[in-house]
N, C-alpha and C positions, 0 to 999 in steps of 0.2 A: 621426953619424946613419947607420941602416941601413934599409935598406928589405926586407921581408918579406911573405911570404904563406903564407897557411892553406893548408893539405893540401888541402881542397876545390876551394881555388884564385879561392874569394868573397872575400876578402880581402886587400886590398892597404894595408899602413901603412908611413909612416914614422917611425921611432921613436930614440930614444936608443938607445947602446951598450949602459949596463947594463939596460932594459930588452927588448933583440933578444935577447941571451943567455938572458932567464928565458922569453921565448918560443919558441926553437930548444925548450929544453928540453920545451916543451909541443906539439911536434910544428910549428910554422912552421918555413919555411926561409925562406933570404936570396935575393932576387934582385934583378937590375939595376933603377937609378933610372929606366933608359931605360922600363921597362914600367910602372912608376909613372907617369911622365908622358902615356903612352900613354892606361894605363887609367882614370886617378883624375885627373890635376890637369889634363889636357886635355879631359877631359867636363864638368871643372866647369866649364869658360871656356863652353860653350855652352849652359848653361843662363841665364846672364844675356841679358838681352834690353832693357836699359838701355842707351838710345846712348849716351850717356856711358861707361859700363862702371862698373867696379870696379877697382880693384887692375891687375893686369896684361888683365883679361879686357875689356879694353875694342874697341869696334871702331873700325877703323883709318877718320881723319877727313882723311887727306891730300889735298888738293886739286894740281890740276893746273898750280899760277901757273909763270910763267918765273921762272928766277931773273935778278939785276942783269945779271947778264954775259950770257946771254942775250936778253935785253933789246937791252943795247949791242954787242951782235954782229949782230942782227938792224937796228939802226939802221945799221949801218955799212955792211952788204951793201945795203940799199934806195937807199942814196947813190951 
């Protein structure tokens, strides 16, 4: 997989090998996945708005419980 962008610089994909070569050729270049995830696969996560989520883009449901051992460490210091 390669990740590219259009001369403009509007476009951002990630694509297969033999097809990133047939696009170099039509004027895209290659750049970091790091800007990919920047520009494209981190805007999509906030466009959902389902608590639940999707896929990865879900919002985070962690609640604040003690765990066991905190628990029984807090029983043991009250004694």
């Amino acid at each position: 997989m390669k990740t590219m962008m259009s001369v403009d610089g509007k476009k951002i994909v990630r694509i297969s090998d033999e097809k990133a070569s047939q696009l170099y050729s039509e004027g895209f270049r290659y750049v970091s996945k790091s800007l990919w995830k920047e520009k494209v696969r981190d805007v999509d996560t906030e466009v959902h708005d389902n608590p639940l989520g999707t896929g990865f883009a879900h919002k985070d449901t962690k609640s604040n419980k003690m765990s066991k051992s905190q628990k029984r460490h807090l029983r043991k210091s009250n004694k």
